[in-house]
C-alpha positions as CSV (number, residue, x, y, z in Angstrom):
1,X,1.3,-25.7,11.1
2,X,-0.7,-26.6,7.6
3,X,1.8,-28.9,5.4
4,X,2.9,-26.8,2.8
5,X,3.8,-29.3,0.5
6,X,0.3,-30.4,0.6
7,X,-0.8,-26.4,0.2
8,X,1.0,-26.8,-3.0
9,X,-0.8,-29.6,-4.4
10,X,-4.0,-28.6,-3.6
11,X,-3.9,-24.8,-4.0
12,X,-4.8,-23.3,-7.6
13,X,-4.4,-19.3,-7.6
14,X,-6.7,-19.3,-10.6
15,X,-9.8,-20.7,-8.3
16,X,-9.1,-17.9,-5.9
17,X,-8.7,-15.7,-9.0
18,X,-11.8,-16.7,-10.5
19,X,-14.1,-16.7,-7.7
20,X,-12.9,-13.1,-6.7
21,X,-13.6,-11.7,-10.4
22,X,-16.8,-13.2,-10.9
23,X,-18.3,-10.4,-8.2
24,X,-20.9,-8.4,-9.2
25,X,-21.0,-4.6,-8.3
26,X,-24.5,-4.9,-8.0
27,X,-24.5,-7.3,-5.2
28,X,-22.0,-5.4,-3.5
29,X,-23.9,-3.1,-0.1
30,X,-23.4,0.8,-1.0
31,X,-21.2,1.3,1.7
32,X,-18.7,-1.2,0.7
33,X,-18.5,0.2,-2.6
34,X,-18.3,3.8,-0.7
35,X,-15.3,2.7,0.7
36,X,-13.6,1.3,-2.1
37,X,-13.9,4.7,-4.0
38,X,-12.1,6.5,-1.0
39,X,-9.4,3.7,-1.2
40,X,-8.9,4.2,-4.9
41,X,-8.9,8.0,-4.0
42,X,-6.6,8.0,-1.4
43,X,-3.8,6.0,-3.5
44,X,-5.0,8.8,-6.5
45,X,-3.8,11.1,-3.8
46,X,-1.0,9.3,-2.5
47,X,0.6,8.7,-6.2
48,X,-0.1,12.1,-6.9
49,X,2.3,13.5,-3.7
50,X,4.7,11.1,-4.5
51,X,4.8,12.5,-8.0
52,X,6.0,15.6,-7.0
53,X,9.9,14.1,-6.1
54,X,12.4,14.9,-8.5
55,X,13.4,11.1,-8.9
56,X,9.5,10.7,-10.3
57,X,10.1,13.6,-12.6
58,X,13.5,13.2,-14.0
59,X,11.7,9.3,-14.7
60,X,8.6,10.4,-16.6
61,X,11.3,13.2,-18.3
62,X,13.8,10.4,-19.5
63,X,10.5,8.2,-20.8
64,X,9.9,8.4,-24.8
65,X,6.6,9.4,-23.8
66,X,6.6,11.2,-27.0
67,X,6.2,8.0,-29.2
68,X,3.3,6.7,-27.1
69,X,0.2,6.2,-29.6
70,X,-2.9,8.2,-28.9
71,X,-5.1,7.9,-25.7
72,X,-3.3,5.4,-23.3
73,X,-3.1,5.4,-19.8
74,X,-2.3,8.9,-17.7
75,X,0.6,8.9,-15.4
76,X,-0.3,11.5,-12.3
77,X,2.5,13.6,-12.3
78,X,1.8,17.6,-13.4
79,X,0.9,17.6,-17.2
80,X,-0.8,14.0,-16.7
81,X,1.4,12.5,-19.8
82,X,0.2,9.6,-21.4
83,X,1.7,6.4,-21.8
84,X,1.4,3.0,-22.7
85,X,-0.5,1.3,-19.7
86,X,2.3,-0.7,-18.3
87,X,4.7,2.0,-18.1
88,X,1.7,4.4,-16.9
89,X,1.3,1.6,-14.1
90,X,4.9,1.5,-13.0
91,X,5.2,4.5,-12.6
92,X,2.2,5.3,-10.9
93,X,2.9,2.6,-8.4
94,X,6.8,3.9,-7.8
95,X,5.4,7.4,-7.1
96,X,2.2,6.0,-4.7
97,X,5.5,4.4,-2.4
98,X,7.4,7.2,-2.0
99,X,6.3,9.1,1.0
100,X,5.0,5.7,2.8
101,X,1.5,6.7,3.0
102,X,-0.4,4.2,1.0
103,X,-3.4,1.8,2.5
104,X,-2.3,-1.1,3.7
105,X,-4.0,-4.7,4.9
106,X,-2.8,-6.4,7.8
107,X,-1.2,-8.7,7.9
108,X,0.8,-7.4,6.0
109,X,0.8,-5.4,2.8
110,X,-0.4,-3.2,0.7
111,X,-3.0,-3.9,-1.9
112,X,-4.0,-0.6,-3.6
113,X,-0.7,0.5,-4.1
114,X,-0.3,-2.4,-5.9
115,X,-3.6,-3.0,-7.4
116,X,-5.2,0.4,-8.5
117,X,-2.4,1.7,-10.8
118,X,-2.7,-1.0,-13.0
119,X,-6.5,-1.7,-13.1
120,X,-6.8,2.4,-13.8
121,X,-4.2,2.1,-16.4
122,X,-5.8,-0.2,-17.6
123,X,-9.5,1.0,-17.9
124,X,-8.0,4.3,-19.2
125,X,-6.9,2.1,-22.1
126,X,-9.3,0.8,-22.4
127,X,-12.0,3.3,-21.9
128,X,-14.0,1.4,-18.9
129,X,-16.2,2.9,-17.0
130,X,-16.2,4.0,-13.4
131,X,-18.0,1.0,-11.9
132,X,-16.1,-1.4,-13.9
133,X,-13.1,0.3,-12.6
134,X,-14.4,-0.2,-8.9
135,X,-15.6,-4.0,-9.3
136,X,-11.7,-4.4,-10.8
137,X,-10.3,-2.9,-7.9
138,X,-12.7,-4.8,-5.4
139,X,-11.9,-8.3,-7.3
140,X,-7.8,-7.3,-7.3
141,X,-7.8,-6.3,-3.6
142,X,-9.7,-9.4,-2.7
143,X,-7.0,-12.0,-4.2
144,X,-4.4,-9.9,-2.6
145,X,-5.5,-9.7,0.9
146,X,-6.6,-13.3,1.3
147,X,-2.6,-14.3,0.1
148,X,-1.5,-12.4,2.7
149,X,-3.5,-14.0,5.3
150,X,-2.9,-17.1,4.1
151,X,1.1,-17.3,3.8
152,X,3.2,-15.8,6.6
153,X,6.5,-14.0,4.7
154,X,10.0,-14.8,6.8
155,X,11.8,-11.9,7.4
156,X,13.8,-10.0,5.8
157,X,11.2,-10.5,2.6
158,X,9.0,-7.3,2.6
159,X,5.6,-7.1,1.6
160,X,5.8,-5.0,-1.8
161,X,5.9,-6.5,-5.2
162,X,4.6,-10.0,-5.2
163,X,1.0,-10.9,-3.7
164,X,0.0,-7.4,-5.6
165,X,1.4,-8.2,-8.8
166,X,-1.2,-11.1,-8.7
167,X,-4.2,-8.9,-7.7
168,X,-3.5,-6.9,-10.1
169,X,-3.3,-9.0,-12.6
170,X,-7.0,-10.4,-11.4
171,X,-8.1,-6.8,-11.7
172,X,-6.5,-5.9,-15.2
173,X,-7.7,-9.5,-16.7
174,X,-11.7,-8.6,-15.3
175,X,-11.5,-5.0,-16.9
176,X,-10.2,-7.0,-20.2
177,X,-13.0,-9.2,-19.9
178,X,-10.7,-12.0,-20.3
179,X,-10.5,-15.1,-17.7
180,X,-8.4,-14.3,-14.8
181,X,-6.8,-17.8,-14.2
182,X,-4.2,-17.5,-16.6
183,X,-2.8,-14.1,-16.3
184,X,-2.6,-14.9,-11.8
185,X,-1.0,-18.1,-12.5
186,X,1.4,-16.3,-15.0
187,X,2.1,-13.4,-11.8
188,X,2.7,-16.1,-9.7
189,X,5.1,-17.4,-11.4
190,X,7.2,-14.4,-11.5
191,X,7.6,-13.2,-7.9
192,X,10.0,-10.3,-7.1
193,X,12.1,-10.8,-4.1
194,X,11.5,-8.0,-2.2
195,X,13.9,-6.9,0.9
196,X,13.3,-5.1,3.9
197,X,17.3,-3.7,4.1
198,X,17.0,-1.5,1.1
199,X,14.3,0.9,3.6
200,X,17.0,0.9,5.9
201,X,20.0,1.7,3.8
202,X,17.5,4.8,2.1
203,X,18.0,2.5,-1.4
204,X,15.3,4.2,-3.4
205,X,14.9,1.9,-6.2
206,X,12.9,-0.1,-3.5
207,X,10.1,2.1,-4.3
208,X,9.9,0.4,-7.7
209,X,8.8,-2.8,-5.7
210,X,5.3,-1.4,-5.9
211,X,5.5,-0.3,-9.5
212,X,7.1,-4.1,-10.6
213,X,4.5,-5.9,-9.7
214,X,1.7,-2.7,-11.4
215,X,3.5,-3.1,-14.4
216,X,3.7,-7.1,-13.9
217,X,-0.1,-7.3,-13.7
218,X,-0.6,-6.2,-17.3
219,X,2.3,-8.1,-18.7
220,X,0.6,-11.2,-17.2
221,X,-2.3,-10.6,-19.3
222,X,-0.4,-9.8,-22.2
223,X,1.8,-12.9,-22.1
224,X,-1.6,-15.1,-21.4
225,X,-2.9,-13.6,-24.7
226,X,-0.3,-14.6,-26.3
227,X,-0.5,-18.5,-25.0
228,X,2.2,-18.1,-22.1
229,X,1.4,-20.3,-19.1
230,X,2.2,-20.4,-15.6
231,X,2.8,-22.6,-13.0
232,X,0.0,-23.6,-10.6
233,X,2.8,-24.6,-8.0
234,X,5.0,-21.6,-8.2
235,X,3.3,-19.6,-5.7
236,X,2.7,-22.0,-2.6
237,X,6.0,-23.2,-3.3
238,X,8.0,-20.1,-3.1
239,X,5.8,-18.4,-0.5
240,X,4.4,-21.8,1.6
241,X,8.0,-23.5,1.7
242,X,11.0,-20.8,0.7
243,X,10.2,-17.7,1.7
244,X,7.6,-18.0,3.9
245,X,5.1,-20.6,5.3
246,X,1.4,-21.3,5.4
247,X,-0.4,-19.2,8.0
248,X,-4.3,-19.2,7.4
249,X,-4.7,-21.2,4.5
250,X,-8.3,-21.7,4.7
251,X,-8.7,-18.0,3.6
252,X,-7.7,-19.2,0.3
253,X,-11.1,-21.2,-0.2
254,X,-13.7,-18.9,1.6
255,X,-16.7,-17.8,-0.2
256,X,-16.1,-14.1,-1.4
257,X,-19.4,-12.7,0.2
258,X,-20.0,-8.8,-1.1
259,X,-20.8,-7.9,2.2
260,X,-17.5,-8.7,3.9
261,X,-15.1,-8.2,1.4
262,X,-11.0,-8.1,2.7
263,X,-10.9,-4.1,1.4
264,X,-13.3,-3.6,4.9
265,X,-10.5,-4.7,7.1
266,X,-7.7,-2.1,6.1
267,X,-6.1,1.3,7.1
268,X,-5.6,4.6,5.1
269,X,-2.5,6.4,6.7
270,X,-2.2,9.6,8.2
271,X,1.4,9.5,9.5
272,X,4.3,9.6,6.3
273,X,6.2,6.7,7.5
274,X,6.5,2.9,7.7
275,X,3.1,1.3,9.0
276,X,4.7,-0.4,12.2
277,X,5.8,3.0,13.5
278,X,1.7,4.4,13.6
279,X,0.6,3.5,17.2
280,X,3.9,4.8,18.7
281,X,3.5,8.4,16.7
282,X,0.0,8.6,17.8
283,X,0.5,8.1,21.2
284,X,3.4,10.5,21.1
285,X,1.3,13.2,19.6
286,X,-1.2,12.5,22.4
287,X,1.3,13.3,24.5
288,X,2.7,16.2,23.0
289,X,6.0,16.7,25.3
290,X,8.1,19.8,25.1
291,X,11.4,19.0,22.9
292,X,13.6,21.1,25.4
293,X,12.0,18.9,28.3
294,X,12.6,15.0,27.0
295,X,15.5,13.0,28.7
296,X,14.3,10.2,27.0
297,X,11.6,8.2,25.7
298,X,10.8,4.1,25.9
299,X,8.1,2.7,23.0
300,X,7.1,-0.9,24.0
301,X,5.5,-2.6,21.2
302,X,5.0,-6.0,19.5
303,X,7.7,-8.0,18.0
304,X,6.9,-8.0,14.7
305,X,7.3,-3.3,15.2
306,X,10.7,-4.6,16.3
307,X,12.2,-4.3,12.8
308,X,12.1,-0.5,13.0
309,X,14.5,-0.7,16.1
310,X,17.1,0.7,14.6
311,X,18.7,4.4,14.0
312,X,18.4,6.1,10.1
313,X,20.8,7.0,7.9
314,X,20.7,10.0,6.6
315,X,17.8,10.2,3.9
316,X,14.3,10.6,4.4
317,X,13.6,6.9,3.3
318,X,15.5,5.4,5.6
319,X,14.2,7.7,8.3
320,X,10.7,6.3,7.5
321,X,11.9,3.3,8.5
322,X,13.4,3.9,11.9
323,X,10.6,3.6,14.7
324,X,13.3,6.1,16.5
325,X,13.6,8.4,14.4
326,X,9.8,8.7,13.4
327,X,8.8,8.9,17.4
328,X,11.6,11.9,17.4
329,X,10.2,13.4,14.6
330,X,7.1,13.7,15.9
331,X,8.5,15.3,18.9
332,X,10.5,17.9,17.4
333,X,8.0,19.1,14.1
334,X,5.1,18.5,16.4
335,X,3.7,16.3,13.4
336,X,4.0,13.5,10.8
337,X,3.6,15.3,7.6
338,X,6.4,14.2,4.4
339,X,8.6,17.4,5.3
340,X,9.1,15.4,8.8
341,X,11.2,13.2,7.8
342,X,13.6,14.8,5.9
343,X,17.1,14.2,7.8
344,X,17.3,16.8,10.9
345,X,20.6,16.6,13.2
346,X,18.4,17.8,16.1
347,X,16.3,14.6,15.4
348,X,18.3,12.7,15.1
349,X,20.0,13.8,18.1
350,X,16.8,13.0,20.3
351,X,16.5,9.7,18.5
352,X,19.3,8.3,19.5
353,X,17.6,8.6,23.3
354,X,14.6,6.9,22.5
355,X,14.5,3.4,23.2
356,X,12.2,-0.3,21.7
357,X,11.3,-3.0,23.6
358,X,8.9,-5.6,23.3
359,X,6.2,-5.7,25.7
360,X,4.5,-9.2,26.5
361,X,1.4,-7.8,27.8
362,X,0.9,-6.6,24.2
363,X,2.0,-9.2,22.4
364,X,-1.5,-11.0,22.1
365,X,-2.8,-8.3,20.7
366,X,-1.1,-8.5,17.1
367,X,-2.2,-8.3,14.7
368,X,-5.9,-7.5,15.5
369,X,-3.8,-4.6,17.0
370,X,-0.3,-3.1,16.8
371,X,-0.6,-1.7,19.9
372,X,2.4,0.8,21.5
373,X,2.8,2.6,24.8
374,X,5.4,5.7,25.0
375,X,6.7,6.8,27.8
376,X,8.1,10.3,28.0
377,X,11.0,10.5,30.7
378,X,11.2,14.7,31.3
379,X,12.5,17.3,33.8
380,X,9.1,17.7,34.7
381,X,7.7,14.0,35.2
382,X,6.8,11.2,33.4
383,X,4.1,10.7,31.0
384,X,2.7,7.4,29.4
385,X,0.3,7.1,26.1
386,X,-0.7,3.8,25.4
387,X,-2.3,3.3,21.2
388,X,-3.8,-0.1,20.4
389,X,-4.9,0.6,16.8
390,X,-3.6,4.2,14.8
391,X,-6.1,6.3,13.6
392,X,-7.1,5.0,10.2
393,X,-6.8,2.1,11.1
394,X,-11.0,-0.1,10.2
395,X,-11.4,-0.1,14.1
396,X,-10.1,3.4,14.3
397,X,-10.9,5.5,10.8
398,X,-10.2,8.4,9.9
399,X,-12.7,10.7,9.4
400,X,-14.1,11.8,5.7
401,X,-12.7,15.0,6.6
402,X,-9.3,14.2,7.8
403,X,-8.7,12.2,4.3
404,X,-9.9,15.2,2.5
405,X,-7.0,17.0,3.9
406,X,-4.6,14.5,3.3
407,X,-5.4,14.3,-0.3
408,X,-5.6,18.1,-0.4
409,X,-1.9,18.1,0.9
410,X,-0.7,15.6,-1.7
411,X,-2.2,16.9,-4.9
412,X,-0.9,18.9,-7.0
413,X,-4.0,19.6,-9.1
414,X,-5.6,22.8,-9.4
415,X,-9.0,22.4,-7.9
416,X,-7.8,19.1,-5.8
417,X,-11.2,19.0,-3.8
418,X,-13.2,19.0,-7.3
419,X,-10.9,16.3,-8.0
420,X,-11.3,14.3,-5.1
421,X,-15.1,14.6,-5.0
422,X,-14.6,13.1,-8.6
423,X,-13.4,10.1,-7.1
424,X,-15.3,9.3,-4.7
425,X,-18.6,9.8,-6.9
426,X,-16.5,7.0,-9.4
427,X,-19.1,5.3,-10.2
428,X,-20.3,8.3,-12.2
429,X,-18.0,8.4,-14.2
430,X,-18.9,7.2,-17.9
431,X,-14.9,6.9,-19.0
432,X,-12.4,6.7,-17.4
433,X,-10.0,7.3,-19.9
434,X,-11.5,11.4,-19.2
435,X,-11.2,10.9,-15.4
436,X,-8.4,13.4,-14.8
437,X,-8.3,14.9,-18.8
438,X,-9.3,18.2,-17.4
439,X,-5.5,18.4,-15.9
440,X,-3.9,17.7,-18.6
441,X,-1.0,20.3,-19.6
């Protein structure tokens, strides 16, 4: 195990910062870039569903959006009202958590959701361009995903609200044109202790993990304007000694080469629940038993899926978080759609016969893979599905087609597939500060 204490001396986030923001677009292959627009339209899309819940609305409703100046950042809900860009950023990133089907990075977190509502809040501001949006968003991601390589988080410390708060201060500070030491150091400094019990217990306010650290990554750069400092320590301290410990380091120094940048190495969900639960909900909708058939139903997974072992209570956050609950779900609705997990008695019911264990044949696997097998125990027989890596997942993606659809589900807008093929031509786009004006109410 790397010392930390040395990590701490010798680790500067600003180095890390600095090499990720001086990558050029240019020098990035198409396909890279490709994929980085459908990331950035896929957390559009995801913000865009999550917009949709009353809690979102009655936010953005209570706002003095009213005294906003002119122009400013958008937030995605119907109307698209404008706000000053750190508030447009929270927001954005509260609403993007909400149905639990935002990209993710293993391991583990989730760097768009983080990263993207703040460098688009900011570009709106600040009336940047498409590609400089994208090169943000590449150079945010980048810092992001190397942290969580390089430090291991202890549970019960979840993965929203802290690493991302940095990246996106990276990606707010390029799009500013300003140096991006200062404002990472400054984010890093000001970590939010984020829990995994407030998924279980259905606490919503966890959502606004996501949109903390969004709204934290322009705050950084406004307080390193100002002549604020931060602490070159803070981070390995807090995340190589207290809360966490050094994993893969090294990641930390690598050259950032264009052609393998971190954003290659994700996954874009198609199930609308916690990430750990993905394998198990595939392989049970390989399977596809009859409801009126299933005795009962054994998923044997990894340890680190063992978190999810537990029943929900009865709200549709804390049902995303119950690897039970999901697999019963996905029995009973025959899918993994949002309106799955709303609380059901008759899931419930058949999740309180489904069992998790850990399975040391698989265990090896993690976290190339987060494999699951589910077996179905019915009148009929028994059935097994064994799932290494989800679809979406790099080594298993989703297909153009299948993420169309899921942003066509999400969005409210009008024409949602002129939208999306907006968003994934980005680099088109002259301002973005007129990326979605045509929705405006």
């Amino acid at each position: 195990m790397p010392d930390p204490t040395h990590l701490a001396e010798t680790f500067d986030v600003a180095e890390l910062a600095a090499a990720a923001a001086a990558l050029r677009l240019d020098d990035v292959p198409e396909p890279v870039r490709r994929h980085a627009a459908t990331v950035l339209a896929d957390t559009v899309g995801v913000i865009m569903g999550g917009a949709r819940r009353p809690e979102i609305a009655a936010l953005v409703a209570g706002d003095d959006l009213d005294a906003t100046p002119p122009g400013g950042a958008q937030i995605l809900a119907p109307g698209l009202p404008r706000a000053e860009a750190a508030r447009a950023a929270f927001v954005n990133a509260t609403a993007g958590t909400f149905l639990e089907l935002d990209e993710g990075y293993r391991p583990t977190g989730h760097p768009a959701v983080h990263v993207v509502p703040a460098a688009l809040a900011a570009a709106q501001s600040l009336h940047r361009s498409g590609r400089e949006l994208l090169a943000a968003v590449l150079s945010g991601y980048e810092v992001t995903a190397r942290l969580f390589e390089a430090f291991g988080l202890r549970y019960p410390l979840h993965p929203h609200g802290h690493f991302g708060a940095i990246g996106a201060a990276v990606a707010v500070a390029r799009l500013r044109c300003a140096p991006p030491g200062p404002p990472a150091r400054i984010a890093g400094t000001l970590p939010l202790l984020s829990l995994w019990q407030p998924c279980y217990e259905g606490a919503t306010a966890r959502n606004a993990y996501a949109g903390v650290a969004a709204a934290i990554g322009i705050v950084a750069n406004r307080l390193a304007s100002a002549g604020f400092t931060g602490s070159r320590a803070a981070l390995p301290t807090a995340f190589g000694e207290l809360v966490g410990e050094p994993r893969r380091p090294e990641s930390l120094h690598e050259p950032v080469r264009p052609d393998r940048l971190r954003i290659l190495g994700d996954y874009l969900k198609l199930h609308s629940a916690c990430a750990l639960s993905h394998a198990a909900l595939d392989a049970v909708l390989q399977l596809r038993p009859d409801p009126a058939e299933v005795e009962s139903i054994e998923v044997e997974t990894v340890s680190n899926n063992l978190k999810l072992d537990r029943q929900a209570a009865d709200n549709d956050l804390s049902t995303r978080f119950s690897l039970p609950y999901a697999v019963a779900a996905a029995v009973i609705k025959g899918h993994s759609r949002p309106e799955a997990f709303r609380p059901d008695p008759a899931v419930a019911d058949l999740a309180r016969r489904v069992s998790v264990r850990p399975a040391p044949d698989l265990e090896p696997l993690w976290p190339a893979c987060a494999p699951a097998r589910v077996t179905v125990r019915g009148r009929s027989g028994v059935r097994t599905a064994r799932v290494d890596n989800p679809r979406g997942h790099h080594a298993n993606p989703a297909t153009p087609e299948e993420l169309r659809e899921k942003f066509l589900m999400l969005s409210w807008a009008g024409d949602g597939a002129r939208l999306h093929r907006r968003l994934l031509d980005l680099e088109s786009c002259p301002d973005c500060a007129g990326l979605f004006s045509d929705l405006e109410g």
